[in-house]
C-alpha beads as a LAMMPS data file, in Angstrom:
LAMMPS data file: protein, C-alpha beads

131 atoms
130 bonds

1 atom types
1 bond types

-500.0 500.0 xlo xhi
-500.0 500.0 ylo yhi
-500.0 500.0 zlo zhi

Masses

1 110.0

Atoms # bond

1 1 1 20.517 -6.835 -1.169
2 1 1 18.942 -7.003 -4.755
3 1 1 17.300 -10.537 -3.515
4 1 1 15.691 -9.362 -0.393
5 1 1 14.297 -6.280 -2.619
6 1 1 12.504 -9.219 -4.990
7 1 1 11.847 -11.303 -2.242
8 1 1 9.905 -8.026 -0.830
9 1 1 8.394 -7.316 -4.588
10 1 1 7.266 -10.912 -4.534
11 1 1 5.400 -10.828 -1.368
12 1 1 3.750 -7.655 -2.179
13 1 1 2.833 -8.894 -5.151
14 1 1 1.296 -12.042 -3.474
15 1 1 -0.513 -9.922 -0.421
16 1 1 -1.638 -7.115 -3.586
17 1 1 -3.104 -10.259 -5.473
18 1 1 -5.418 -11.761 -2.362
19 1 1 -6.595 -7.672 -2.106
20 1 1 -7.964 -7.719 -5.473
21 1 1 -9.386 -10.676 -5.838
22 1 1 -12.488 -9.690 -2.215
23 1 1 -12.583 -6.421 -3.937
24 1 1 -14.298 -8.142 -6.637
25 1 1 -16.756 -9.440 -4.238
26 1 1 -20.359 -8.434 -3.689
27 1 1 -20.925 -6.289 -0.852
28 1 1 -21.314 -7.949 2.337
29 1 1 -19.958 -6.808 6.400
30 1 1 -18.109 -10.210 5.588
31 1 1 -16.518 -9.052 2.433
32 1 1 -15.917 -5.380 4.207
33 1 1 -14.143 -6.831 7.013
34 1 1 -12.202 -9.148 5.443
35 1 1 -11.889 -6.389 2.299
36 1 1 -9.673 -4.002 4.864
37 1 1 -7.726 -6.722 6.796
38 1 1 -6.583 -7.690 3.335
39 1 1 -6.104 -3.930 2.824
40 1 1 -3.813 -3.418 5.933
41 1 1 -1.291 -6.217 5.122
42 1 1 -1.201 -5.408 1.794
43 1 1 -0.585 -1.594 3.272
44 1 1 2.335 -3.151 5.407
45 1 1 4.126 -5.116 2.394
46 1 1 3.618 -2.090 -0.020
47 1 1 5.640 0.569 2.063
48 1 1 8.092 -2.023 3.176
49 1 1 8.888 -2.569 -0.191
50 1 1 8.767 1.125 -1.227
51 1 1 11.242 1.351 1.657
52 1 1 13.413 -1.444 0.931
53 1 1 13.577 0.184 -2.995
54 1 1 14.647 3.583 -1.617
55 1 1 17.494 2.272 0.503
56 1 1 18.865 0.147 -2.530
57 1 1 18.429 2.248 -5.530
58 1 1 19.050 5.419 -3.540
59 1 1 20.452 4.954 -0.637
60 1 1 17.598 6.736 1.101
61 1 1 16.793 5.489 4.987
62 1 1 13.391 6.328 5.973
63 1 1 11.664 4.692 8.897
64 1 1 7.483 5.413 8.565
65 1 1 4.842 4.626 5.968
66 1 1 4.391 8.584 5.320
67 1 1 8.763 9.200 5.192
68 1 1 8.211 6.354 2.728
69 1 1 5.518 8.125 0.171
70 1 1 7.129 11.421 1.053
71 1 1 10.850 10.324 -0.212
72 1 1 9.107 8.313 -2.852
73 1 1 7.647 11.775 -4.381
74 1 1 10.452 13.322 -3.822
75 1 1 13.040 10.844 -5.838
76 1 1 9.871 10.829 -8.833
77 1 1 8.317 7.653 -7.896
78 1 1 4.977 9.487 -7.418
79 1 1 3.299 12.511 -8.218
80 1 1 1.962 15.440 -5.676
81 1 1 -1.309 13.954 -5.669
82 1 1 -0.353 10.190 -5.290
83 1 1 1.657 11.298 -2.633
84 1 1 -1.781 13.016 -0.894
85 1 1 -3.664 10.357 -1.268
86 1 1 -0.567 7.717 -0.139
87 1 1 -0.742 9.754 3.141
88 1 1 -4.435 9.071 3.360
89 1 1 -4.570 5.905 2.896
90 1 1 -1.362 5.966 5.572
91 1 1 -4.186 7.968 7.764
92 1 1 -7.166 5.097 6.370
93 1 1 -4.642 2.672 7.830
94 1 1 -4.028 3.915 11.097
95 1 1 -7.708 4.354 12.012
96 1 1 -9.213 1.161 11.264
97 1 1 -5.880 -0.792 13.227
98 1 1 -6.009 1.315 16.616
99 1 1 -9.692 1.378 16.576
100 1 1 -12.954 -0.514 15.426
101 1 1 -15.706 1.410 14.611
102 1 1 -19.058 0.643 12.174
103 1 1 -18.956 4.402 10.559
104 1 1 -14.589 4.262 10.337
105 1 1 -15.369 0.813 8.606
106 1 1 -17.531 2.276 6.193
107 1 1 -15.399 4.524 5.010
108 1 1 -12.601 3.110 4.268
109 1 1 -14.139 0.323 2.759
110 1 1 -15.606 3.092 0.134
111 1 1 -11.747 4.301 -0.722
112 1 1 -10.496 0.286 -1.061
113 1 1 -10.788 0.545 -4.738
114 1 1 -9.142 3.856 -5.846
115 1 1 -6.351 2.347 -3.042
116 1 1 -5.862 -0.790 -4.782
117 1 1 -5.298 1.323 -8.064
118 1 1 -2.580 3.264 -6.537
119 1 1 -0.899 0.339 -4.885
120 1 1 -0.962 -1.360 -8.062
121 1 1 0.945 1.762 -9.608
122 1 1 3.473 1.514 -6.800
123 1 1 4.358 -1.673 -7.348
124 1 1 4.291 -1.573 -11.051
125 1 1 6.417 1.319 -11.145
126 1 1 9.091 -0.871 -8.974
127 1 1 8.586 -3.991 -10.854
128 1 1 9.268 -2.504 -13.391
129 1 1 12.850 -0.648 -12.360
130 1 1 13.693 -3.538 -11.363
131 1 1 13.886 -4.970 -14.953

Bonds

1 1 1 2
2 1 2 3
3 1 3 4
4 1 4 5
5 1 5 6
6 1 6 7
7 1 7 8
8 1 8 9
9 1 9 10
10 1 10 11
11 1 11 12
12 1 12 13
13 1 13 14
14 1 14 15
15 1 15 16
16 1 16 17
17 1 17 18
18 1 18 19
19 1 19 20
20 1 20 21
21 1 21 22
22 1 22 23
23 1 23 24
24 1 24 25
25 1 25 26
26 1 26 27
27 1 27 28
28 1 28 29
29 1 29 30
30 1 30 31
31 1 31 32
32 1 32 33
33 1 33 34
34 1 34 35
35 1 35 36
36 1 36 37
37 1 37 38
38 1 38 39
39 1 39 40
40 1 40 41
41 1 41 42
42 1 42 43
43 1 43 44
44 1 44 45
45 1 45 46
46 1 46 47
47 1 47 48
48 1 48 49
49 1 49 50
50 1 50 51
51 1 51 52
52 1 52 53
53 1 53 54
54 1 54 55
55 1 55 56
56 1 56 57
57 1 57 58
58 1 58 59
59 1 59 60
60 1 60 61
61 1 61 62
62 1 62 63
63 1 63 64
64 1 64 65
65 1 65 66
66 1 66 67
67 1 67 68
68 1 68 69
69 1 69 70
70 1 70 71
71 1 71 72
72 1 72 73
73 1 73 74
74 1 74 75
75 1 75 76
76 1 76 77
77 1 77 78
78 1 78 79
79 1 79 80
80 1 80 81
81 1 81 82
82 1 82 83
83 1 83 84
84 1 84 85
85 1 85 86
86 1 86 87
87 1 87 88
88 1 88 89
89 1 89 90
90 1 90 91
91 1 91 92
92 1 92 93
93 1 93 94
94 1 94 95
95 1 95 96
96 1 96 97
97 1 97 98
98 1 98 99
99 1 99 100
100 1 100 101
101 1 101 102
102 1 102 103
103 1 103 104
104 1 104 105
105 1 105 106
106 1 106 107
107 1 107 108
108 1 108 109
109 1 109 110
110 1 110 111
111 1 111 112
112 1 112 113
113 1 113 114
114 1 114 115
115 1 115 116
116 1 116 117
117 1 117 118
118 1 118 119
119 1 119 120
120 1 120 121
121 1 121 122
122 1 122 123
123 1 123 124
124 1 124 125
125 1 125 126
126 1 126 127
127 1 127 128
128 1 128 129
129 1 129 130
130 1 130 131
C-alpha cells in the first residue's frame, strides 16, 4: 500500500504544480477559467491523497472530501481553522462543477490563492510523514 500512497503524493504533487504555475498569470477570463479547472483536479488529487494517508497511517476509512478534512483535523493533520476553510473550498468546489455561473466564477477565482497555500500545507505535511 505504501506505493500507491506515493504514487498518489506524486500525482498531487504534479496536478498542485500545473495550479501554481496559471496562478502566476495575469488576470484574464482565460486565465480564470482555466485557473479553477486546474483548481478542481488539483481539489480531486489532494483529498484522494489525504484519504489514501488516513487509511494507511491510521487505518481511518472515510468516503467524502469534507470526512476527509474532518478526520484529517481530528488525527492533527490540520488545525480548526484549516479545517473551515478545507470545507470551503470543499463548498468552492462543488459550486463551480454542478453549475457555471459569471458571479460563482468570480469568486472563487478571488480565494484560488489562499487555496493553493493550504493545499500546499496539506501536501507538505504528508510529504513530509512520509520521510
Amino acid at each position: 500500500m505504501e506505493g500507491r500512497l506515493k504514487l498518489k503524493i506524486s500525482l498531487a504533487l504534479k496536478s498542485f504544480q500545473t495550479f501554481e504555475e496559471i496562478l502566476k498569470e495575469p488576470y484574464s477570463v482565460i486565465v480564470r477559467d482555466a485557473s479553477i479547472q486546474r483548481f478542481e483536479y488539483t481539489f480531486e488529487t489532494i483529498w484522494k491523497v489525504l484519504k489514501e494517508f488516513l487509511k494507511e497511517k491510521g487505518g481511518v476509512v472515510v468516503n467524502s472530501p469534507k470526512m476527509t478534512f474532518r478526520e484529517a483535523f481530528a488525527n492533527g493533520l490540520i488545525d480548526e481553522v484549516e479545517t473551515e476553510k478545507c470545507l470551503e473550498m470543499t463548498d468552492d468546489r462543488n459550486d463551480i462543477t454542478h453549475t457555471y455561473d459569471e458571479k460563482v466564477a468570480e469568486k472563487i477565482f478571488t480565494g484560488l490563492k489562499e487555496y493553493s497555500l493550504l493545499m500546499k500545507k496539506i501536501l507538505d505535511g504528508i510529504s513530509e510523514e512520509q520521510r
